[in-house]
Structure formats: structure tokens, C-alpha cells
C-alpha positions as CSV (number, residue, x, y, z in Angstrom):
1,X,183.1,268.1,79.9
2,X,183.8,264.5,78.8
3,X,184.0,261.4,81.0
4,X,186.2,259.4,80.5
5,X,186.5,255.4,80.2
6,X,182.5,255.1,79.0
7,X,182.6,252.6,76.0
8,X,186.3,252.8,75.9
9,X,187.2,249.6,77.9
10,X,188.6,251.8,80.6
11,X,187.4,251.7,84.1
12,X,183.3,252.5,83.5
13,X,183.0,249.6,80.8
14,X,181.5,247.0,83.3
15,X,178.7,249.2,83.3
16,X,178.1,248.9,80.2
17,X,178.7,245.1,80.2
18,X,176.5,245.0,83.1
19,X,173.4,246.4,81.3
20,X,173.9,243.8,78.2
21,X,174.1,240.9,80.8
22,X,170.7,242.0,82.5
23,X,169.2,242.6,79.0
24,X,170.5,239.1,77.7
25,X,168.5,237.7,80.8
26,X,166.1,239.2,80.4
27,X,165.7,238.7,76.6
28,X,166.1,234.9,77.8
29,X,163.1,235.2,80.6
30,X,160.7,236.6,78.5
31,X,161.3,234.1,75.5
32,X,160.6,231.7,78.4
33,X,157.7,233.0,79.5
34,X,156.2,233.9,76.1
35,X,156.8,229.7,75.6
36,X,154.7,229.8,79.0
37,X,151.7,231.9,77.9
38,X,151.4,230.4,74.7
39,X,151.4,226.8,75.9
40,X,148.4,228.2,78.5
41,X,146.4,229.7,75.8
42,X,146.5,226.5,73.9
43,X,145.0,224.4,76.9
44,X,143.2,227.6,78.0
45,X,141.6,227.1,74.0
46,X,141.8,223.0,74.0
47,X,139.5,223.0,77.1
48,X,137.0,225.5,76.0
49,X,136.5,223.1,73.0
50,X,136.2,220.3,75.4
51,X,133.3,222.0,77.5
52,X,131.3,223.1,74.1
53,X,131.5,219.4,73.5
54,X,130.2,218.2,76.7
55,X,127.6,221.1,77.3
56,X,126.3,219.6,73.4
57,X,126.5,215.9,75.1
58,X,124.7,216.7,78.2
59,X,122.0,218.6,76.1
60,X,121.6,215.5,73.7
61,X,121.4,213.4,77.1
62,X,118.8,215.7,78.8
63,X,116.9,215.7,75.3
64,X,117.1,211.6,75.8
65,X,115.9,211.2,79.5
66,X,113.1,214.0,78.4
67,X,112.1,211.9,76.4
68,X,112.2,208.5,77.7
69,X,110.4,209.8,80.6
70,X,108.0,210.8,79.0
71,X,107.1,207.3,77.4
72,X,107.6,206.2,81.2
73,X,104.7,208.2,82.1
74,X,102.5,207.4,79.5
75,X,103.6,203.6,79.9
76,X,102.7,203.8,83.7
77,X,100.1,205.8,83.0
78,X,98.6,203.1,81.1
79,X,99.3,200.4,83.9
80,X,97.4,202.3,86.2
81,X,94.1,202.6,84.2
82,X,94.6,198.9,84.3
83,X,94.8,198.4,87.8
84,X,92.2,200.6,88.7
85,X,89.7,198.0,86.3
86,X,88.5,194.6,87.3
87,X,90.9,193.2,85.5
88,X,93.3,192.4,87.6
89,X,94.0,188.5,86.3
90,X,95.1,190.4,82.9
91,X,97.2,193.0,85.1
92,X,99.0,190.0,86.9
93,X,99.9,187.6,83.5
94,X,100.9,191.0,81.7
95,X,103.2,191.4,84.9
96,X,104.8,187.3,85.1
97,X,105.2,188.4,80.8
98,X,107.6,191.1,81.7
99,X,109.3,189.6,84.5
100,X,109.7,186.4,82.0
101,X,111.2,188.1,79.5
102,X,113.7,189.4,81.8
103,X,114.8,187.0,82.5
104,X,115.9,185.4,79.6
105,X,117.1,188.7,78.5
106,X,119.6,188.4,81.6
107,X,119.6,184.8,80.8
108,X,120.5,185.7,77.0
109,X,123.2,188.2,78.2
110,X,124.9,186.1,80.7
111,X,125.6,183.4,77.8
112,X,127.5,185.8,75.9
């Protein structure tokens, strides 16, 4: 038994016609959201780069302050055993020196 009027033009061809039309669209939708996927993959990839760079950043920065703290204690460290002598008169001139010389560092700056 045929049918008749499938791919013929006759009566059942809008089926046919139908089925290209949802396949066109859909052909269309999935370009669009392959163009969707691919522009998230490249962020997705841009901002992994961009956190390896900072994680390497903060690590040089916590390497830094480690560092610099450590000098901090020794350097306090060192103004204690000075306090704790009778020399007290070398403890205050060595403190008007620093507060000096900040000053005319600030005083140095603020020309600029």
C-alpha cells in the first residue's frame, strides 16, 4: 500500500516542510549556543589565568610581609634590650633621630 501525496507536493507535503523548518531552527539555536559556550570557555579559561596570577602575587606578598616582619622583630627586639639597660638618655636621642628624620622625609615628599 502506497500513500499518497508524501514528497509529492500533494496534501502531506507541509509535513515535510514542517520538519525542515524545525530543523533550520534548530540548526540556527545550536550555532547560537555553540557561539555561547565557546565565548564562556574563553572567560571560564581567561579567569583561571587571572587567579594563577594573583595566587603567584599574594604568595610573593606573603613572602614580603614574612619577611619584613621578621626584621620588625629583630629591630624591636633590639629596642627593647635597650630599654631594659640604663641607658635610657641614648634610648630617647635614638628615638627624637627617628622622629626627625620623619619628618623631613614627609617634609621631603610634601615638596614634590
Amino acid at each position: 500500500m502506497r500513500r499518497t501525496g508524501l514528497g509529492e507536493g500533494g496534501p502531506g507535503s507541509y509535513v515535510a516542510s514542517g520538519y525542515s523548518v524545525y530543523e533550520e531552527e534548530n540548526e540556527h539555536l545550536q550555532e547560537g549556543l555553540r557561539a555561547k559556550v565557546n565565548a564562556l570557555k574563553h572567560l571560564s579559561i581567561d579567569i583561571g589565568t587571572e587567579v594563577k596570577y594573583q595566587n603567584t602575587m599574594l604568595d610573593d606578598m606573603d613572602t614580603d610581609f614574612d619577611s619584613t616582619g621578621g626584621l620588625l622583630g629583630a629591630t624591636i627586639g633590639r629596642v627593647k634590650q635597650l630599654s631594659r639597660g640604663s641607658q635610657t638618655k641614648l634610648l630617647c636621642y635614638m628615638l627624637l633621630f627617628c622622629l626627625f628624620v620623619f619628618f623631613v622625609l614627609y617634609w621631603f615628599i610634601k615638596l614634590r
